[in-house]
VEXDO-284273 format. One line per field, with one value per residue (C-alpha): y, z, x. Coordinates in steps of 0.1 Angstrom, whole numbers, plus 2048, in hexadecimal, padded with zeros to 3 digits. Last residue first. Layout:
Y <- (Y,...)
Z <- (Z,...)
X <- (X,...)
// end
This chain:
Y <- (3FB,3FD,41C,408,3EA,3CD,3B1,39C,384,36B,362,345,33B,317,300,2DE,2D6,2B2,2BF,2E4,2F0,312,32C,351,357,37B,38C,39F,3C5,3BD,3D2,3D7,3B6,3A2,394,38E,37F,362,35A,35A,341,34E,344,353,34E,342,320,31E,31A,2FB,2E7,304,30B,2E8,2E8,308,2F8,2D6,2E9,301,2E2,2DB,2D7,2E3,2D2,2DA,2BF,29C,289,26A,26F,27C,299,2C0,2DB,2F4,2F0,302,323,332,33F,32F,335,323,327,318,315,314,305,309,2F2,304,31B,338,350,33A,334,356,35E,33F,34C,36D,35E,347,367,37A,35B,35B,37F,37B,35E,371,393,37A,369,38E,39A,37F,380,39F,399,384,366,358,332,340,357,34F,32E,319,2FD,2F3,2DA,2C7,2AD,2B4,2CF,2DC,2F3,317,335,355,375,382,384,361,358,365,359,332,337,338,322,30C,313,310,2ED,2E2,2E6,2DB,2B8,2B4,2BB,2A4,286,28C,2A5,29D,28E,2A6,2BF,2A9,2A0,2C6,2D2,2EA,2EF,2EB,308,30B,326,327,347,345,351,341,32D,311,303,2E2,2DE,2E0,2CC,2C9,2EA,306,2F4,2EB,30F,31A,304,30B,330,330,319,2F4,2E7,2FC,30C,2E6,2E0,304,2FA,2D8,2E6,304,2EA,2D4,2F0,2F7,2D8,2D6,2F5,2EC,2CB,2E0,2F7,2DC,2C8,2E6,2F1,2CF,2CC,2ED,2E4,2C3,2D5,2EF,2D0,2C1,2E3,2EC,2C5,2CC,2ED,2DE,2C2,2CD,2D2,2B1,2A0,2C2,2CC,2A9,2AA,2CD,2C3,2A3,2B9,2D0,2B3,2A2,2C4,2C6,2A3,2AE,2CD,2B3,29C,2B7,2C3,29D,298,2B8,2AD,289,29B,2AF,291,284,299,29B,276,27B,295,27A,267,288,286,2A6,2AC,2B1,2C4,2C1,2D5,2E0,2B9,2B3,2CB,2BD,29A,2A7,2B4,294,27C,297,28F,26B,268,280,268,247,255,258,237,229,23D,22A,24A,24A,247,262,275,269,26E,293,295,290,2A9,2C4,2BD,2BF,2DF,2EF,2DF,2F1,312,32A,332,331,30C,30B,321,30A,2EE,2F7,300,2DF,2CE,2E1,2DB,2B4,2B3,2C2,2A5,289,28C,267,279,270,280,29F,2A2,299,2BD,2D0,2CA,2D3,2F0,2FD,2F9,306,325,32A,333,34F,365,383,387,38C,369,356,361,34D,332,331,337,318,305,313,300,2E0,2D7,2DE,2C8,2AE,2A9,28E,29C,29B,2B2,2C7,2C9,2D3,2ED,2FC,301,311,322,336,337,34A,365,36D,378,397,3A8,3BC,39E,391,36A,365,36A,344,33A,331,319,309,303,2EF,2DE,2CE,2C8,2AF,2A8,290,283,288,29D,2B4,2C0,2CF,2DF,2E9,2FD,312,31B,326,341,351,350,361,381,381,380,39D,3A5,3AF,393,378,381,374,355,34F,34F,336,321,328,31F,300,2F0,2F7,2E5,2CA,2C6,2C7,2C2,2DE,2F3,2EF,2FC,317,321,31F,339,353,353,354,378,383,37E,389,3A7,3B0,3A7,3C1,3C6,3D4,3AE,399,3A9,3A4,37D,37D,38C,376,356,360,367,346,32F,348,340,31A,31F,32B,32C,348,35D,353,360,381,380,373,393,3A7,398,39D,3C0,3C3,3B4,3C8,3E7,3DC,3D3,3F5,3EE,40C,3F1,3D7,3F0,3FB,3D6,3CC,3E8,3DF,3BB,3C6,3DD,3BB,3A9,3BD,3C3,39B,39E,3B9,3A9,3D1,3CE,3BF,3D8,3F4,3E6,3E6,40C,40F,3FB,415,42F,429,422,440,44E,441,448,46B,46D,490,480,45F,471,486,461,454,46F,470,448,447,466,451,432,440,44D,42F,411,41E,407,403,3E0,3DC,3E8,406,401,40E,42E,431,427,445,45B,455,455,478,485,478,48A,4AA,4AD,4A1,4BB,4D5,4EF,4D7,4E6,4DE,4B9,4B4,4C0,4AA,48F,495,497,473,465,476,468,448,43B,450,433,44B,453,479,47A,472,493,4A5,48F,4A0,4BE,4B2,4A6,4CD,4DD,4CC,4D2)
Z <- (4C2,49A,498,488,47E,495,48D,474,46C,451,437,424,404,401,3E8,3F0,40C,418,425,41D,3FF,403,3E9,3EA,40E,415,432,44A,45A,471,478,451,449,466,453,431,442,456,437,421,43C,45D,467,485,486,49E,48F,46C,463,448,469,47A,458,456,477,474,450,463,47A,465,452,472,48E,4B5,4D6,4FC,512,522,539,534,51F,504,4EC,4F5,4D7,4BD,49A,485,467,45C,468,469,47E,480,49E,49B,4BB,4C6,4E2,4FD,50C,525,520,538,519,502,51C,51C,4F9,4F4,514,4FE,4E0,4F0,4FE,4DE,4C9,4E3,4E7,4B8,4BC,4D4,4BB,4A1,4B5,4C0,49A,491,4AE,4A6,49C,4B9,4C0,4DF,4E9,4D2,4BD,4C2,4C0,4D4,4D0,4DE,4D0,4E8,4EF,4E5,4F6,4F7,4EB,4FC,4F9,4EF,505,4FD,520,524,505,513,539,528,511,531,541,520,523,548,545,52B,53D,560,54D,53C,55E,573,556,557,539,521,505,50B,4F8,4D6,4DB,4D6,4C0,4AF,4CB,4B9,4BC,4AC,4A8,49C,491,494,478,472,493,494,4B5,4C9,4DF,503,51E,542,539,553,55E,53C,530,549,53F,51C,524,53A,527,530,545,562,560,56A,582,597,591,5A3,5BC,5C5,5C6,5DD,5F3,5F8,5FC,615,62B,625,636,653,656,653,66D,685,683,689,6A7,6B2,6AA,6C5,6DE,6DF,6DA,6FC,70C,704,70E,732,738,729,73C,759,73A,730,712,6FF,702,6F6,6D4,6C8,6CD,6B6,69E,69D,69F,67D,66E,672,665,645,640,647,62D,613,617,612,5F4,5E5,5E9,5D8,5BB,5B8,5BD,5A0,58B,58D,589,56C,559,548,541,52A,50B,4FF,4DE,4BE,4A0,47B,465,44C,450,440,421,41C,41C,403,3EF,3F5,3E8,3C6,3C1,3C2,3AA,392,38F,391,372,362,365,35E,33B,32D,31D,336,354,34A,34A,36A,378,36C,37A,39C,393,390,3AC,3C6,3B7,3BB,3E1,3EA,3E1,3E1,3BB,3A3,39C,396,378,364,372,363,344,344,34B,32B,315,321,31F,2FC,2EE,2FD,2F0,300,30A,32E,327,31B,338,34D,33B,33E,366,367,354,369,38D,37C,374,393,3A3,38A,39B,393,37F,35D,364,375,357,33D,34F,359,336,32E,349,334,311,31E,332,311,303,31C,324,33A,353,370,352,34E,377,375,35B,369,38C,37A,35C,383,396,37B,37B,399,38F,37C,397,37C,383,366,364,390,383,37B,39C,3A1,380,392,3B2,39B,38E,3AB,3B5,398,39E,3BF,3BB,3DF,3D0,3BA,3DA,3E8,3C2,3C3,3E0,3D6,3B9,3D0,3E4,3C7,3B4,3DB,3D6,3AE,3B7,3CE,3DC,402,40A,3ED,3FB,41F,410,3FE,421,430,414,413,438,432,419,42A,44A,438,427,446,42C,43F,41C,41B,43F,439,41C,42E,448,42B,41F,443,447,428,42B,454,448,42B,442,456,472,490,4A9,488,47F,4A1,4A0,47D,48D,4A8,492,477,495,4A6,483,479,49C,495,470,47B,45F,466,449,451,476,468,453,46F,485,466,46C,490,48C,470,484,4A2,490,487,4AE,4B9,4DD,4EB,500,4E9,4D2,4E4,4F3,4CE,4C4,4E1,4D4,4AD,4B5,4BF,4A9,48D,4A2,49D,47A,473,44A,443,434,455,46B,457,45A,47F,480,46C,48A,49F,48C,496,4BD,4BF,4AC,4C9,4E9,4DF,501,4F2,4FB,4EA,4CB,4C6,4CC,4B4,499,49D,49A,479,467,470,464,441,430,442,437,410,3FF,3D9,3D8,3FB,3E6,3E2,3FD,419,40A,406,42B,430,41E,430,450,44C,43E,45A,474,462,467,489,48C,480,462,449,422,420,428,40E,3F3,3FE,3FC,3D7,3D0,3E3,3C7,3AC,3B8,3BB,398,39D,3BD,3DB,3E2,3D8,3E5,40C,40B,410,431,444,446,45E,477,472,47D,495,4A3)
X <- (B31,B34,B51,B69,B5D,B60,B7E,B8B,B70,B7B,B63,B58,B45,B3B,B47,B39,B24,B30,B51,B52,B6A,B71,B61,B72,B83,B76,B85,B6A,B68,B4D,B2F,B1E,B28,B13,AF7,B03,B20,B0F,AFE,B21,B2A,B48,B69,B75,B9B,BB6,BB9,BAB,B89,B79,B72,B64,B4B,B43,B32,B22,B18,B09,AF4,AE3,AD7,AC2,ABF,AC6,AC9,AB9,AC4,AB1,AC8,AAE,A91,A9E,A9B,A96,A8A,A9A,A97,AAE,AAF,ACC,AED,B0C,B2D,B51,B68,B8C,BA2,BC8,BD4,BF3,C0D,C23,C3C,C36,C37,C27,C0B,C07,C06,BEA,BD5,BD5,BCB,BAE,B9E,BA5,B91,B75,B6F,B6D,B53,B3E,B3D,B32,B18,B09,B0A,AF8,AE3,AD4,AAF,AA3,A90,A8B,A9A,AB2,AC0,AE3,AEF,B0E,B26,B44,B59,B77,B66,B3D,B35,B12,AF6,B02,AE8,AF1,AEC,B0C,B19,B0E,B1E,B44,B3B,B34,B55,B6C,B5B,B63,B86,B8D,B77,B8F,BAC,BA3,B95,BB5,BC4,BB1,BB5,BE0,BEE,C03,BF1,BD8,BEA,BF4,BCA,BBD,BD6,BBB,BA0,B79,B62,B40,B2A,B03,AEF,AC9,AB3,A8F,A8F,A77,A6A,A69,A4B,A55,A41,A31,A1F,A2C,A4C,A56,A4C,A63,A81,A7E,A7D,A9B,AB0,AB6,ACD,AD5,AAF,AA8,ABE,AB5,A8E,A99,AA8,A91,A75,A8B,A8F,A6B,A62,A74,A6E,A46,A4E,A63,A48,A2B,A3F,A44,A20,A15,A2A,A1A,9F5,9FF,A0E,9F0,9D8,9E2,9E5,9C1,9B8,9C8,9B2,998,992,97B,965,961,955,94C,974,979,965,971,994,993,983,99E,9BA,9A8,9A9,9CF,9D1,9C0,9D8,9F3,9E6,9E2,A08,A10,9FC,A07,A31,A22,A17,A35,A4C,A31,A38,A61,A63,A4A,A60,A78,A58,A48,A55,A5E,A53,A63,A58,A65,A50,A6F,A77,A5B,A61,A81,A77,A62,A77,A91,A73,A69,A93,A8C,A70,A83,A9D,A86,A74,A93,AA0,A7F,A7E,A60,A52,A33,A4B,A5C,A40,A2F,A57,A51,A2E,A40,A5D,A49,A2A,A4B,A59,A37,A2E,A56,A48,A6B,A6A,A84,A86,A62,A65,A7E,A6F,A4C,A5C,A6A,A4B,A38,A51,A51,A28,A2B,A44,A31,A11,A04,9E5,9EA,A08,9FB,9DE,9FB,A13,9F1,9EA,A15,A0D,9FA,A01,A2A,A15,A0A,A2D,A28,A0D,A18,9F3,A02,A19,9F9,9E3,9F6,9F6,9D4,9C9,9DB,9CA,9AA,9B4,9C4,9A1,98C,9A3,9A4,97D,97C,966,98B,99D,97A,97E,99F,9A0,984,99A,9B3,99C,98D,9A7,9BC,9A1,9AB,9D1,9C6,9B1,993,980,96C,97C,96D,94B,94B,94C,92F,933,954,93C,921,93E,94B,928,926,949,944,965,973,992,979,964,985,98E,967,968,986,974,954,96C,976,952,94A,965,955,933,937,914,920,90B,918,935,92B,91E,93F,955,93B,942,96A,964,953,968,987,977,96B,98F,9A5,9C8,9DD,9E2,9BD,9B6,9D0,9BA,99B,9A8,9B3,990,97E,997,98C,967,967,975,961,941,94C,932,94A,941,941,961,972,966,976,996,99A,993,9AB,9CA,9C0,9C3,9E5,9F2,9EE,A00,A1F,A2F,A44,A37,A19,A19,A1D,A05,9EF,9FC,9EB,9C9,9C6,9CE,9B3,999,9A1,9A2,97C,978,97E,971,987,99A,99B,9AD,9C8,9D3,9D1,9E6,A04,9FC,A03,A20,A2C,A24,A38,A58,A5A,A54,A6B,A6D,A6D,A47,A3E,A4E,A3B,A18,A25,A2A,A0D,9FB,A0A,A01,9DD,9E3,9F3,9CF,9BD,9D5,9D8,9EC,A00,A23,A18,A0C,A2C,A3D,A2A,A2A,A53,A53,A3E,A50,A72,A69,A59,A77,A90,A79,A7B,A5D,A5D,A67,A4E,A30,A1D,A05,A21,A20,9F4,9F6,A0E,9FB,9DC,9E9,9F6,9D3,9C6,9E2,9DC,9B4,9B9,9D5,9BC,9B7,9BD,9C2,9E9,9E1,9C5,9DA,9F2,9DE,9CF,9F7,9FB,9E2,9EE,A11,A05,A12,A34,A44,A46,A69,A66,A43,A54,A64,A3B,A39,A59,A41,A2B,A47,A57,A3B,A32,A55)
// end
């Protein structure tokens, strides 16, 4: 078997990308000359961080997966707690490059557990440091702050100064993008003065550029320019894209000096070095600085070529702050021409991107009145346990005090206090009993309205904080001849009705672990993937949606048969991202929002009656376990042409 696992390694240079093949060959080499399974198992890691290093277009999950999972588990059964612990974090490395970023964290807190317990504070550092990727890609920007700070502590502690000056860089970037200035400023300082230790002018001219842009925006360009010069070393960098910094952040500061031309010239250079350096979203930075140089210039002509070239690149990118910067130098430019029409345009559309970008950090919180009935019954529920405890010691000292009055009394006083420490007992047992029960009551109401997790971290922290979800899959129901039905049926039995459906539904999500929203009438809404995340429920929602369809099909055949009145349904599904929380005050529920919303919606009013109709998004998710009709582009009520499926049923042999 050993055998076998270390051989598997010499198939993975087929897949390996051919400019670190001489690399990989040196490796191999290597391999074939160690005498020990230490020797092997180092070499092994060594390939397989040079594999993941290629890139993630070059990466093939399924060649590398399996090698990583058979050394772990041949490392688990041999308790090499150590290097387990090492291809675990590859393991994770792994995750991240598959977009597994929930398997990613946690291989990263079983590594963390590891490595705090051997004192490896330099793994530490780097764990640390990839959960904040992970947290960046799920813009959770708080995490990142604790994940950075972790990690430079574990540097300081294992003596990398490389560590701690990557790990402060990255920090004073999140800083900026969060507009704290001083503290930005600071860290990139404290950032450079560590380069400057390791004697890397270039890591700390980096560091110093970014210094000057803060200084820049408080006017002070004297010291603006003193950082620009430090930074200087920044152009001979052998790393392509840094050098952009540098004629980026000089093209600013000659812009803010007055010095347009000399301005023009090195913001061109940054142009041209943000497409060799992959760095293209620059480019758009760039040109736009150019294009109000231009205008300010009154050269019309060049700043519109270089605006719509911005656009053109912008457009393609995901970096909502680009597309925003476009279109706002656009209305300058229009502006400038005396084209108010135009310049109102573009105005508007940079308004709806940033409304867009806002509502991307939507958060709600709870507000905490409709909880202060329930605080201060708790409150008052201590208070009274307190005051019997109190009373209790009143009767002991009461007791001490007449048994040294008399003695002839004591036999009388013992029995006194006897009766009395019983009645207690029986009060704080039957006080103890209710409280108790009204705990149990109101934990049962709350769990009964709000999901589990919400419900505990309400408990725990006196509030929820509303959440994004990056991929949750929403389903909506809505009964066909919904009011011809009820026409003919009495309040009791309309009610009947519709609660034998919707329990009906409630058992059917349950089973799939998906968590119902509400009812609004006859719609019924639920979302998969939420209150914790998970990476299956599309497939989950989907598989929900279809039980419900052949549960309302075969109460439709028998109501056929035993002639009665019967109704059909339409489910819809979306997935994408929402925002999760609790609003109100008064009969407070768990809701969901978001865009996400609206095509679910859309996509069970654009459904027909007895089918699952699901979004191209919902499809691209699920198409590998459900064979699936496609309906070409449907026309969706406020969304325009959308394209549409119909789920059929499960693929054959997809349990």
């Amino acid at each position: 078997m050993k055998k076998m696992l270390f051989a598997v390694i010499f198939s993975l240079l087929t897949v390996i990308p051919a400019f670190a093949n001489k690399f990989l060959d040196s490796l191999n080499r290597e391999y074939r000359s160690a005498k020990t399974d230490t020797a092997k198992y180092n070499v092994l890691s060594k390939i397989i961080q040079e594999y993941l290093e290629t890139g993630s277009e070059n990466y093939k999950p399924d060649a590398i997966t399996g090698l990583l999972d058979k050394t772990i588990e041949e490392l688990r059964r041999k308790k090499d707690i150590r290097r387990f612990e090492s291809f675990l974090h590859l393991k994770g490395l792994a995750c991240f490059h598959t977009k597994q970023y929930d398997l990613a964290n946690r291989y990263c807190d079983s590594c963390i557990h590891i490595a705090e317990k051997y004192g490896d504070n330099n793994e530490l550092g780097d764990l640390y440091m990839l959960q904040e990727m992970v947290y960046h890609i799920l813009n959770l920007d708080e995490r990142r702050v604790q994940s950075l700070y972790k990690a430079i502590e574990s540097y300081k502690k294992a003596g990398s100064l490389e560590g701690q000056a990557g790990a402060c860089f990255t920090l004073g970037n999140i800083y900026l993008a969060n507009k704290h200035d001083d503290l930005a400023l600071k860290t990139f300082l404290q950032a450079a003065e560590i380069r400057n230790t390791l004697n890397d002018s270039i890591g700390a001219g980096v560091n110093y550029l970014f210094c000057a842009s803060i200084v820049m925006k408080t006017g002070n360009l004297k010291l603006a320019g003193e950082y620009v010069n430090k930074g200087k070393p920044v152009i001979h960098s052998s790393v392509i894209f840094q050098p952009l910094y540098y004629y980026l952040f000089y093209g600013r500061w000659l812009n803010a000096m007055n010095r347009k031309e000399e301005a023009l010239f090195n913001l061109e250079i940054a142009a041209n070095l943000a497409v060799k350096g992959n760095q293209r979203y620059q480019k758009p930075t760039a040109l736009c600085e150019m294009a109000e140089i231009c205008i300010d210039e009154k050269r019309f002509g060049k700043a519109k070529q270089m605006l719509e070239e911005a656009k053109a690149i912008s457009d393609k990118e995901r970096f909502l702050s680009t597309k925003i910067n476009v279109r706002k130098v656009f209305s300058k430019y229009y502006e400038a021409i005396r084209e108010p029409s135009s310049a109102l345009e573009e105005y508007k559309i940079m308004q709806a991107l940033k409304d867009s970008s806002n509502q991307n950090e939507l958060s709600r919180a709870l507000t905490s009145s409709a909880m202060e009935a329930e605080y201060s019954k708790k409150e008052s529920e201590r208070a009274e346990v307190q005051r019997i405890k109190d009373e209790e010691e009143a009767q002991k000292l009461r007791r001490q005090k007449l048994i040294a009055y008399s003695t002839g009394a004591v036999l009388i006083f013992v029995g006194f206090i006897a009766l009395l420490l019983y009645r207690s007992y029986r009060q704080k047992k039957i006080a103890n009993a209710i409280i108790a029960q009204e705990k149990q009551r109101s934990d049962d109401l709350l769990r009964n309205i709000l999901p589990e997790e919400v419900a505990q971290e309400l408990k725990a922290t006196g509030a929820s904080k509303a959440k994004e979800f990056h991929q949750v899959t929403v389903l909506f129901t809505d009964f066909k001849n919904f009011t011809a039905v009820s026409e003919r049926l009495t309040a009791q039995q309309l009610v009947n009705e519709i609660d034998f459906y919707y329990s009906a539904f409630d058992n059917i999500v349950t089973r799939h672990g998906i968590e119902k929203i509400k009812t609004i009438g006859d719609s019924y809404m639920c979302a998969g993937g939420l209150p914790v995340e998970n990476l299956t429920n599309p497939e989950d929602t989907v598989q929900a949606a279809l039980d419900m369809r052949d549960f309302m099909l075969k109460e439709k055949q028998k109501r056929i048969a035993a002639e009665l009145p019967y109704l059909d349904i339409r489910i819809g599904l979306h997935s994408g991202p929402v925002v999760a929380g609790i609003v109100g005050t008064k009969k407070f529920a768990y809701d969901i929002w978001g865009d996400t919303v609206n095509i679910a919606s859309r996509m069970e009013s654009s459904g027909e009656p007895g089918k699952v109709n699901i979004s191209s998004s919902t499809y691209e998710l699920v198409k590998g376990k459900f064979t699936c009709q496609h309906r070409g582009k449907i026309q969706a009520k406020n969304k325009g042409m959308i394209d549409m499926y119909f789920v059929e049923d499960i693929q054959c042999g997809i349990k």
